[in-house]
C-alpha positions in Angstrom: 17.0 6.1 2.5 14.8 7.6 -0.3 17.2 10.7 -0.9 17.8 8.3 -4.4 14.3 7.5 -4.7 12.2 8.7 -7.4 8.9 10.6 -6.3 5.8 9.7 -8.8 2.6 11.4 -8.0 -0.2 9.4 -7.5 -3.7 10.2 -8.3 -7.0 9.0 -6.9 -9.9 8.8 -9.2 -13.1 7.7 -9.5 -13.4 6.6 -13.3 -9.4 5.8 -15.0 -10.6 5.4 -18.3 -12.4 8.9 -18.0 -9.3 10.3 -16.3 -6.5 9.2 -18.7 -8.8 10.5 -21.7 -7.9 13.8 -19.5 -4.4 13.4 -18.5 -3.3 11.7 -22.4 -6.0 13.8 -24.2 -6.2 17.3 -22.7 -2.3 17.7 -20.7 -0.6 15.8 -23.7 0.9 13.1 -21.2 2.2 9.7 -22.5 0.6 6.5 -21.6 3.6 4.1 -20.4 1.7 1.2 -19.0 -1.9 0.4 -18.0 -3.0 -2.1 -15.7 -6.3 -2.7 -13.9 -7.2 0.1 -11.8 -4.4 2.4 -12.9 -2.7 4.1 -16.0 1.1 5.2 -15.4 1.9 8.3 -17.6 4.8 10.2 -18.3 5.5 14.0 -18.5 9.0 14.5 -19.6 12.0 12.0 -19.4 11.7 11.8 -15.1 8.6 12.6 -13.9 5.7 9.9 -13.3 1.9 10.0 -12.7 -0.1 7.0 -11.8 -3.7 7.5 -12.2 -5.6 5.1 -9.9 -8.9 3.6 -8.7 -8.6 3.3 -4.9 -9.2 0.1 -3.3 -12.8 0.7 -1.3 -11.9 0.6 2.4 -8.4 1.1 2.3 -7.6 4.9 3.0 -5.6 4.8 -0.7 -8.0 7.2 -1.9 -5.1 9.2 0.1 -2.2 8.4 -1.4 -0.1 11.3 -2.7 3.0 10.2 -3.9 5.3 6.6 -4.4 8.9 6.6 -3.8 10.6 4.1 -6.3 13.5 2.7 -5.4 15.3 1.5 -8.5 17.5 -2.1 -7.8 17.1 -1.5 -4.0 15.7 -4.2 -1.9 12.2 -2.9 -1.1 12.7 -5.5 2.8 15.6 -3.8 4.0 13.8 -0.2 3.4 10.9 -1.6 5.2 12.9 -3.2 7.7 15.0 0.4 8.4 12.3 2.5 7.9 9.9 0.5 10.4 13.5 0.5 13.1 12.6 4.5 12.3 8.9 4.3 13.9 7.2 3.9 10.6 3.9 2.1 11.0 3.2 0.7 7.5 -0.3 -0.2 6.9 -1.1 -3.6 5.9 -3.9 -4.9 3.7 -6.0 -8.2 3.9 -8.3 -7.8 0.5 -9.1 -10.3 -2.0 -6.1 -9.1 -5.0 -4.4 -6.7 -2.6 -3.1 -8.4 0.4 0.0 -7.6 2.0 3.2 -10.1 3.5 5.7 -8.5 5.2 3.7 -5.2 4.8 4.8 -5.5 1.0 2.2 -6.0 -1.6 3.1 -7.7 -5.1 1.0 -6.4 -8.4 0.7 -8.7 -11.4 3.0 -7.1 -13.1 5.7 -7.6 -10.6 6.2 -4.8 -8.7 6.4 -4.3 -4.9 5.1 -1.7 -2.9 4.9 -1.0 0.6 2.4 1.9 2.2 2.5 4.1 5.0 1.2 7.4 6.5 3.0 10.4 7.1 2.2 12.7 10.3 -0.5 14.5 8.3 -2.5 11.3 7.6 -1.6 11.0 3.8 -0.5 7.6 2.4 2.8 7.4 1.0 4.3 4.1 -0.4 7.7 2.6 -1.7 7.7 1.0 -4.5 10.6 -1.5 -6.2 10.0 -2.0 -10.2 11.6 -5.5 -11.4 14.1 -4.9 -13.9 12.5 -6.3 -16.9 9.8 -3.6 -16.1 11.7 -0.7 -15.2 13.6 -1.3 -18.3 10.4 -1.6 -20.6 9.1 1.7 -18.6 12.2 3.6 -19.0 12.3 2.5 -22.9 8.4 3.9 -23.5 8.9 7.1 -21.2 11.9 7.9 -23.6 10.4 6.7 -27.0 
């Protein structure tokens, strides 16, 4: 199921302005695309880090890493992974509720989010083509 996936880390912080000043500034990463509440950077031509601003009262503050599933249908993962015994958490907050435990950002993109068997948050996450395409275009410019 997420053998094809690809893993971006994902980074809690308190302050993302302060934190990409870090990550672009100090570690030399690329910006790709900001948002509110997060900055995705590149480092090299496959890896990923989002940079993120937790949503208060939602556990996120423990998410590790995203799983991106590149033209996949982000239901039938959630539909085979929750057959599997998943329990996929589900928000109810104004900007950031979830339908089908799947979320939609402004930008476009999908995500679903569960815990492993340690207590950490992982979530799935399907990029629209237009945006993955865009993404793909700035990570290798």
């Amino acid at each position: 199921m997420l053998r094809a996936a690809r893993a971006t880390a994902t980074i809690p912080v308190d302050d993302v302005q302060r934190a990409k000043a870090f990550y672009e500034g100090t570690l030399g990463l690329d910006v790709v695309l900001e948002g509110e509440g997060f900055v995705l950077l590149a480092a090299g031509e496959e890896t990923l880090v989002i940079l993120y601003q937790p949503v208060p009262g939602s556990g996120s503050d423990r998410t590790l890493a995203a799983f991106t599933l590149n033209g996949s249908d982000l239901t039938s993962a959630v539909t085979e992974l929750d057959a599997r015994g998943v329990r996929f958490e589900d928000y109810d907050r104004p900007g950031f509720r979830t339908e089908g435990h799947i979320v939609e950002d402004p930008s476009g993109m999908h995500s679903a989010f569960f815990r492993d068997s340690e207590g950490n948050i992982l979530a799935i996450d399907s990029i629209p083509d237009e945006l993955r395409t865009e993404l793909e275009r700035k990570i290798r410019a």
